[in-house]
C-alpha positions as CSV (number, residue, x, y, z in Angstrom):
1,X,25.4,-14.1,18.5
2,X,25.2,-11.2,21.4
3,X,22.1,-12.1,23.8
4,X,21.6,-8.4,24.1
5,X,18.7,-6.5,22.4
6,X,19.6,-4.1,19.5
7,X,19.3,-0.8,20.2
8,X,16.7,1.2,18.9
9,X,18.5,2.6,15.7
10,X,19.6,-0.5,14.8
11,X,15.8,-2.0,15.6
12,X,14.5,1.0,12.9
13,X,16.9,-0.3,10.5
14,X,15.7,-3.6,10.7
15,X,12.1,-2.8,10.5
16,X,12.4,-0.4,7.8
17,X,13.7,-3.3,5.6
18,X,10.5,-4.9,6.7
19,X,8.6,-1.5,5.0
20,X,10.6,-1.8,2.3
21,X,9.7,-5.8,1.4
22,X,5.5,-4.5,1.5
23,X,6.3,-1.6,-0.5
24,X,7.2,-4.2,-3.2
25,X,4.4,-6.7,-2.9
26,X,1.7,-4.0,-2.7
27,X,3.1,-2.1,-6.3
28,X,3.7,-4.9,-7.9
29,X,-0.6,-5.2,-7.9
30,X,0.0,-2.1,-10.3
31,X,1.6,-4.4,-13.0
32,X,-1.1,-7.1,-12.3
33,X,-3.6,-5.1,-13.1
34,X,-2.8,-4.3,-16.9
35,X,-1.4,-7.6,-17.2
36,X,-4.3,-9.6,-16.1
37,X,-6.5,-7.5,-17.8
38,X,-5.1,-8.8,-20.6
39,X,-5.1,-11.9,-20.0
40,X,-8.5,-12.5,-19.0
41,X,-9.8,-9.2,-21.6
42,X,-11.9,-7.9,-18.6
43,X,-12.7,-4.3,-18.2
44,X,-11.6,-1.8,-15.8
45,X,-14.5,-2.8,-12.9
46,X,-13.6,-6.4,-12.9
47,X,-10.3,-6.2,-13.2
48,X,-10.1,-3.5,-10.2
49,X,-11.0,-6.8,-8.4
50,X,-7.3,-7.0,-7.7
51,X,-6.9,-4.0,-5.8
52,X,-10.7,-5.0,-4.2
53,X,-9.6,-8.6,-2.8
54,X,-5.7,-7.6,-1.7
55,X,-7.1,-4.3,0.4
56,X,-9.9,-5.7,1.2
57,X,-8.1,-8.2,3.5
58,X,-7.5,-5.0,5.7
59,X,-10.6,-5.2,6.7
60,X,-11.4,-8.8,6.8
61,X,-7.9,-9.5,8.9
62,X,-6.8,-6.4,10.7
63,X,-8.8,-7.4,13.7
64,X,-7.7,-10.9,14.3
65,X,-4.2,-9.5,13.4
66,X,-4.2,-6.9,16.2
67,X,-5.3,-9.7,18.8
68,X,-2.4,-11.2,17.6
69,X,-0.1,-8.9,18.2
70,X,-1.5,-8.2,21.7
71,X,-0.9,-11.6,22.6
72,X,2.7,-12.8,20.7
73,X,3.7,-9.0,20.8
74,X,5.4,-7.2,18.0
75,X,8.8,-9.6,16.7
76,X,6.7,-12.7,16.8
77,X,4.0,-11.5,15.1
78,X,5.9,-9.7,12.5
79,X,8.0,-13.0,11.4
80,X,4.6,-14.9,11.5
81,X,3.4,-11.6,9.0
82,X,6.1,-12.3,6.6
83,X,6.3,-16.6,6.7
84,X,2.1,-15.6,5.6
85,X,3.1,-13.4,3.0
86,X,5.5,-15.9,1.4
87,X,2.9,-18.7,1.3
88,X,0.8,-16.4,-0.3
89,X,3.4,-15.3,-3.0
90,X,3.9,-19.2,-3.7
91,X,0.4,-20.4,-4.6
92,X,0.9,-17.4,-7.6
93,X,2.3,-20.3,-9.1
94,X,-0.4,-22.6,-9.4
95,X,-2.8,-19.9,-10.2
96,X,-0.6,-18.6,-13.6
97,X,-0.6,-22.4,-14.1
98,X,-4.2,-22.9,-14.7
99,X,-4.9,-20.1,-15.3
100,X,-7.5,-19.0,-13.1
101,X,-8.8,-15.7,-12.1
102,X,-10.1,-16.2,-8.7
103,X,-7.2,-18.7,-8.2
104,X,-5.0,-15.2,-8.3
105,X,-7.4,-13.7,-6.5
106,X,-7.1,-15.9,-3.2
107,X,-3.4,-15.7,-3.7
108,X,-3.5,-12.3,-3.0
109,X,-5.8,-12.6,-0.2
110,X,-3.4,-14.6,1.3
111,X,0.0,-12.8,0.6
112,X,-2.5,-9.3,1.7
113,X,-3.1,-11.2,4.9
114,X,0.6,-11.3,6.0
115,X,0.8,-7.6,5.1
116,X,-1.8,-6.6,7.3
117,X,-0.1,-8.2,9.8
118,X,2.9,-6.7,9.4
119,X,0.8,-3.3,9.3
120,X,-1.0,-4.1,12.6
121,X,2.8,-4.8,14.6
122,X,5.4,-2.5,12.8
123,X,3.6,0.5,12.5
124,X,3.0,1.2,15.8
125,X,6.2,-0.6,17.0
126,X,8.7,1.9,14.9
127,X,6.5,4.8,16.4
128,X,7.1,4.1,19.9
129,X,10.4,3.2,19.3
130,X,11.6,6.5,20.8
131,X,10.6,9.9,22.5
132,X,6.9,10.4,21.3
133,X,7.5,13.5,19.6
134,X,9.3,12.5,17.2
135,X,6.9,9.5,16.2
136,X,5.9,10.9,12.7
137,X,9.2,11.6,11.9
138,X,10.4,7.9,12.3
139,X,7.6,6.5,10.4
140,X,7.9,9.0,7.8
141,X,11.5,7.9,7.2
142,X,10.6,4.2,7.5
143,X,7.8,4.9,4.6
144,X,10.1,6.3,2.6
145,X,11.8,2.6,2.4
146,X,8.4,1.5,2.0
147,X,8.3,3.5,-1.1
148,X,12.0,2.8,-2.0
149,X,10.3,-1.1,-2.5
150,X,7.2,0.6,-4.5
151,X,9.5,2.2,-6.6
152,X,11.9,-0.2,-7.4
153,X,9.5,-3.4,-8.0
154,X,7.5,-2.2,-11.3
155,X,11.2,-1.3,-12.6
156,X,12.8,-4.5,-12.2
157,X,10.2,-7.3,-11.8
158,X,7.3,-5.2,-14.3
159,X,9.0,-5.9,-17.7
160,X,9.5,-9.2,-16.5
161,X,5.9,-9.7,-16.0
162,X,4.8,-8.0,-19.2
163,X,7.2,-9.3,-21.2
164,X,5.0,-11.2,-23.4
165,X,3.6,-8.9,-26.0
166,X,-0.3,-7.8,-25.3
167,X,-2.6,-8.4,-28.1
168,X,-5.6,-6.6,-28.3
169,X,-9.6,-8.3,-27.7
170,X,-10.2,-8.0,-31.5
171,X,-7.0,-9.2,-32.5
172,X,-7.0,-12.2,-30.2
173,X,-10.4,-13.1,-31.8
174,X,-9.2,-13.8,-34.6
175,X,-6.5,-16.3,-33.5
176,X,-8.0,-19.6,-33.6
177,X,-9.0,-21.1,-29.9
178,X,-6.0,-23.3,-29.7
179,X,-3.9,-20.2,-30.2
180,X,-5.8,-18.2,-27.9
181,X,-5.0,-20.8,-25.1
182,X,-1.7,-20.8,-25.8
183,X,-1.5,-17.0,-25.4
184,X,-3.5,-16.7,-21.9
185,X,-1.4,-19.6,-20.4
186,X,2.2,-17.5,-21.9
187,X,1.1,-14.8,-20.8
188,X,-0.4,-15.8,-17.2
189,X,2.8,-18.4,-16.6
190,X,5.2,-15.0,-16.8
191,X,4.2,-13.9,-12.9
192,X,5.3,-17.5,-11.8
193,X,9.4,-17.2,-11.6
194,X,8.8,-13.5,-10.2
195,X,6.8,-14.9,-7.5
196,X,8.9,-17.8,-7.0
197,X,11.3,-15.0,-6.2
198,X,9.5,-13.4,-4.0
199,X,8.4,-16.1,-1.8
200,X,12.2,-17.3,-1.1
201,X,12.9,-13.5,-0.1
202,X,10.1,-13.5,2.5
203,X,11.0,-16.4,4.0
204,X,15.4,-15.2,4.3
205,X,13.4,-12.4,5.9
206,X,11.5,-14.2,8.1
207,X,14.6,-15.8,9.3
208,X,16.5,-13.0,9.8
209,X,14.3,-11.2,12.0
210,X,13.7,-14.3,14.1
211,X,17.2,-14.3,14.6
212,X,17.6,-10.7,15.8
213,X,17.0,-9.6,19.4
214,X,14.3,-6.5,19.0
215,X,12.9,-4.5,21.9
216,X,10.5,-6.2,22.8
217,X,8.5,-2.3,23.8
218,X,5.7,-5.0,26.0
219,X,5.0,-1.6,28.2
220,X,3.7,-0.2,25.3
221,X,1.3,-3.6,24.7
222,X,-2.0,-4.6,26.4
223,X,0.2,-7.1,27.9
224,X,1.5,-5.0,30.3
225,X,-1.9,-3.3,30.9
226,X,-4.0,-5.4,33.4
227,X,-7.2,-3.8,32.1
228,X,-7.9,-5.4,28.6
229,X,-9.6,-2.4,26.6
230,X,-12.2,-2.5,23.9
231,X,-12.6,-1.1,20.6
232,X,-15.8,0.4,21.7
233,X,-13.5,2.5,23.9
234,X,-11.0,3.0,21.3
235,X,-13.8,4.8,18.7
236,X,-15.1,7.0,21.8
237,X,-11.9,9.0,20.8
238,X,-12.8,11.7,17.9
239,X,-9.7,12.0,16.2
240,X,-9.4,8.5,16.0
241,X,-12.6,7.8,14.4
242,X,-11.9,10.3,12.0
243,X,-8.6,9.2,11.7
244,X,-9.8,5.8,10.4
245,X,-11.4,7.6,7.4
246,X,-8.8,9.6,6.7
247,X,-6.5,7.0,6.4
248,X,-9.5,5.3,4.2
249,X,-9.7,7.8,1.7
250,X,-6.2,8.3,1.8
251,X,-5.1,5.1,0.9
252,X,-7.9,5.1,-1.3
253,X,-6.3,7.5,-3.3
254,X,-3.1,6.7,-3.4
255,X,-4.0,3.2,-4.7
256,X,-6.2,4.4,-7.2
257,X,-4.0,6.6,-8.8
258,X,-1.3,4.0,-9.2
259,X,-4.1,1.1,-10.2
260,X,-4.7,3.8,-13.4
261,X,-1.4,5.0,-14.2
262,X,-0.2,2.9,-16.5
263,X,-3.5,2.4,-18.4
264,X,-3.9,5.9,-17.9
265,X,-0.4,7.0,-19.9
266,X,-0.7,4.4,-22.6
267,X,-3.8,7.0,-24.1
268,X,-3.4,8.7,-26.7
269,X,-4.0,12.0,-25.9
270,X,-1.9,11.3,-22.7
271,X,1.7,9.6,-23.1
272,X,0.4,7.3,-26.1
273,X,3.4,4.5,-25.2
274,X,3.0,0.9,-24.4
275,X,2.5,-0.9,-21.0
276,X,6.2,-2.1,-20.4
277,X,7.4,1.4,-20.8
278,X,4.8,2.5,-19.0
279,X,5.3,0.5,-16.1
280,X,9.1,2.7,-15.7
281,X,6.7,5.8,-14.8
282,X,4.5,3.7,-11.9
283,X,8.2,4.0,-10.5
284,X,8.4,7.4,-10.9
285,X,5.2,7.8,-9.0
286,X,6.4,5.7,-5.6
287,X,9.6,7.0,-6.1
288,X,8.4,10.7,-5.7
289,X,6.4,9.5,-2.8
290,X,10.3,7.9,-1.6
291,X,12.3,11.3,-2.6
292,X,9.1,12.9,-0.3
293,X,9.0,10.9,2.2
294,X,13.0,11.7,3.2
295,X,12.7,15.4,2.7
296,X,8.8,15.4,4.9
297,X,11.1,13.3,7.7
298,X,13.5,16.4,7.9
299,X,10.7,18.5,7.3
300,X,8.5,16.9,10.1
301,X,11.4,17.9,13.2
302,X,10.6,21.6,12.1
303,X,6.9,22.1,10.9
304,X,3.8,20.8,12.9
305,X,2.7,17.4,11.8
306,X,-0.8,19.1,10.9
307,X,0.3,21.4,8.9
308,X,2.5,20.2,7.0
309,X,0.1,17.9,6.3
310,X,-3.0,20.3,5.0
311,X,-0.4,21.9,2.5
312,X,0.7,19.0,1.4
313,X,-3.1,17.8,0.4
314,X,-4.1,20.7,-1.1
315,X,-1.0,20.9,-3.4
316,X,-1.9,17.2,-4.4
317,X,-5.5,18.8,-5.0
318,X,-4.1,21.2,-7.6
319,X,-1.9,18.7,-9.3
320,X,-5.4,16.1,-9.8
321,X,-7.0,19.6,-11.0
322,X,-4.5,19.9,-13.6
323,X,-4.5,16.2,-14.4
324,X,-8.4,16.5,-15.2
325,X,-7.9,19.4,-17.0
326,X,-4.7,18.9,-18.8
327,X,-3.6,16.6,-21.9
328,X,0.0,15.3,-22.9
329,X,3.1,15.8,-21.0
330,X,1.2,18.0,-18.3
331,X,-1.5,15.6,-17.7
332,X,0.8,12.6,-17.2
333,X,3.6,14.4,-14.9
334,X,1.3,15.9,-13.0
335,X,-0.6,13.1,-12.1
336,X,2.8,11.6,-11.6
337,X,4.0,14.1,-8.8
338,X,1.0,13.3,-6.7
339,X,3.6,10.7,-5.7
340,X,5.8,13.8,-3.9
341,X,2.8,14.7,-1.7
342,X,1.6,11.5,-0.7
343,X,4.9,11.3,1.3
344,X,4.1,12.1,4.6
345,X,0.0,11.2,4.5
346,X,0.0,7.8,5.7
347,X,2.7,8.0,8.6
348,X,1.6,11.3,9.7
349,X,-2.2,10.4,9.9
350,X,-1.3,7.2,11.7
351,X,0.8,9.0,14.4
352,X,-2.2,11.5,14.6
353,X,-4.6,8.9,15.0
354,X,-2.9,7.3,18.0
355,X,-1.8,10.2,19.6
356,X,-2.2,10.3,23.7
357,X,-3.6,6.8,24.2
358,X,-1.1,4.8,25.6
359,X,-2.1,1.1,26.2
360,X,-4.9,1.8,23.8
361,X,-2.6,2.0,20.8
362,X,-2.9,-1.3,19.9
363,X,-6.5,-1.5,19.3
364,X,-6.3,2.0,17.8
365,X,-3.2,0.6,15.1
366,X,-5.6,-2.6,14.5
367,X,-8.3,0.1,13.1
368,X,-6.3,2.5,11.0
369,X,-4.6,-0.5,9.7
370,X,-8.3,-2.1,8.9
371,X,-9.1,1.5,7.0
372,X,-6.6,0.8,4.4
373,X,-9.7,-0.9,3.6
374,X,-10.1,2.3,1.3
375,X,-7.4,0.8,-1.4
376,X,-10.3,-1.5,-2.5
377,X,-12.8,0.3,-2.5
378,X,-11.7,3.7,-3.9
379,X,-10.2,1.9,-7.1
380,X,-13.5,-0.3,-7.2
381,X,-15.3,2.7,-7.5
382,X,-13.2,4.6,-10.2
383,X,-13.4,1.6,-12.3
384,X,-16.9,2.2,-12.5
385,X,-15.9,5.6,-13.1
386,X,-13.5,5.0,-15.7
387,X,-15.8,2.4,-17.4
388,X,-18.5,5.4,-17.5
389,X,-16.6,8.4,-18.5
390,X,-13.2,7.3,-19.2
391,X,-10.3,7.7,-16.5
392,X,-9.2,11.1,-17.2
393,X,-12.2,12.3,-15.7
394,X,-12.8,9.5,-12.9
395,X,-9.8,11.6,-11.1
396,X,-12.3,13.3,-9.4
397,X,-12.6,10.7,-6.9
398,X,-9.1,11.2,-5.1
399,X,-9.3,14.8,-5.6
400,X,-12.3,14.9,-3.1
401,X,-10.1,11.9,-0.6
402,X,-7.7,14.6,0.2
403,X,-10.1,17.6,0.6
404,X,-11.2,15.7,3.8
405,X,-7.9,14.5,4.3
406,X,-7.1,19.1,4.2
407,X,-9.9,18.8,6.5
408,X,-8.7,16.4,9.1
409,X,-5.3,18.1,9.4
410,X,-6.8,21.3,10.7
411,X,-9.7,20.1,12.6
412,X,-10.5,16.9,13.2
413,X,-7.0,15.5,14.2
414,X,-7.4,17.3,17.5
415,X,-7.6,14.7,20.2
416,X,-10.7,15.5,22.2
417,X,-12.8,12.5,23.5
């Protein structure tokens, strides 16, 4: 094998794979949560535990993880990001075999911890792979294999996953207990050869990537900055404070509408179909978002990041507007193309949020990537919604995430300290 590095196209192509692999884990919480709802008959609050525990790990892990990456530096940090992901997609199997609840709970808090490490060193690694103006651009065309994954793992490995039929709460009480048993531990024990899956693929990844020379981009690290810098520094920085909430209620949003989609469609009065066919349309979702995220790239080398940005929130405004107000075909399709317009959010908030700081970036990536924070609590929160007045109406809440994230595209993304 060459001793040389690969050159920076090649080192995209590589890491976009890696955007691709998250993509997949992080939807595949979108079958999980009908499923184990299910299984465990809990409402929508408890069951929006899921979403709570994997982006809550964001927060818990992003700091650690961004000291980590200072110090190993991006490649190292990345394979170490993926080898925890794939111990975390393994112990899925002893939790289906119980089954246990918070047993799938940690599991995701594990597999969520090698994400987040993966966040902290290959977003900001693709985005300085290059000239700087074209930073939102590259991350908006590695997101879109990020949502090539979303798309494609409720399609294939869903139906697997709810392939055992769902019985209702009433109808399950009147199975006698044995039976009941039987039907938790069937229907649990279906997530355990997906997983198994899973895990192997992680760790071929891992190995691949050790195996490849990347850039190693240190110039861009606190490790070639002899000043170590603070995050009280880093926050002094308006548009990055404000960043980190955007990207909150952004991701927020985004999460919460997928969380709901598939309990959401299965309504009556919405696409009245069950939850194996629905999970085809949680595809359709992330793979708007994909389809977006390739047309925002192009997009992005012609229209300012910033505005591009406000349109594109306040057209996903109008489509939750019509979701709320809407029934039927209407109601589900156009809660469906919200996908389109989430495209460019993410990468283009990140770029904006560590615009102009230089050996700061680290510290800066290690909070944006802790605000995805907001795909826990933004779904927690609609639960309780949903629970209260039903989850047509609860769409309220990610209508009002991208107001402020209309907002922060036209004023508070200006860097200013």
């Amino acid at each position: 094998m060459s001793r040389r590095n690969l050159s920076p196209s090649a080192a995209s192509a590589v890491l976009s794979i890696i955007f691709f692999t998250w993509g997949a884990l992080t939807s595949l919480n979108d079958v999980l949560i009908p499923h184990l709802k299910a299984v465990f008959d809990m409402n929508y609050a408890r069951t929006m535990l899921i979403q709570f525990t994997f982006f809550s790990t964001y927060l818990v892990m992003s700091l650690p993880a961004g000291r980590v990456s200072a110090h190993v530096g991006y490649k190292p940090s990345i394979v170490i990001g993926l080898l925890i992901a794939a111990l975390g997609a393994l112990a899925f199997y002893p939790a289906a075999k119980v089954p246990s609840y918070p047993l799938f709970l940690l599991a995701l808090f594990v597999l969520a911890t090698g994400i987040t490490l993966l966040q902290v060193a290959a977003n900001p690694y693709i985005s300085l792979l290059g000239e700087p103006r074209g930073a939102s651009s590259r991350l908006t065309l590695a997101q879109a294999l990020n949502s090539l994954g979303h798309t494609l793992s409720p399609a294939l490995i869903g139906p697997l996953i709810l392939s055992v039929a769902v019985l209702g709460g009433a109808e399950l009480a009147r199975l006698p207990q044995v039976q009941q048993q039987a039907y938790r531990i069937a229907q649990a024990q279906s997530v355990q050869l997906p997983y198994l899956a899973v895990a192997a693929a992680l760790l071929l990844l891992a190995s691949c990537v050790y195996l490849f020379r990347l850039p190693p981009l240190t110039e861009a690290t606190e490790l070639a900055d002899p000043h170590p810098h603070t995050f009280t520094e880093v926050l002094r920085y308006r548009h990055v404070r404000l960043g980190v909430l955007a990207i909150f209620v952004y991701v927020g949003a985004e999460v919460t509408i997928g969380s709901f989609l598939i309990s959401y469609i299965t309504g009556t009065r919405i696409g009245n179909i069950d939850a194996g066919s629905a999970a085809h349309y949680v595809s359709y979702y992330w793979g708007a978002a994909m389809a977006g995220r390739f047309i925002g790239s192009a997009l992005l080398r012609r229209i300012a990041p910033r505005v591009l940005l406000c349109v594109f929130a306040l057209v996903a405004i109008a489509l939750l507007a019509t979701t709320i107000l809407s029934s039927g075909a209407l109601a589900m399709w156009s809660v469906i193309a919200t996908g389109a317009f989430n495209s460019i959010m993410f990468p283009t908030l990140f770029t904006l949020g560590i615009e102009g700081l230089g050996p700061l970036t680290p510290k800066a990536s290690s909070l944006l990537v802790m605000a995805i924070f907001g795909g826990a609590v933004i779904p927690q929160l609609q639960g309780v919604l949903a629970d209260r007045i039903g989850v047509q109406l609860a769409f309220m809440l990610p209508l009002l995430c991208y107001a402020y994230i209309a907002w922060y595209a036209l004023r508070g993304s200006r860097p200013a300290q």
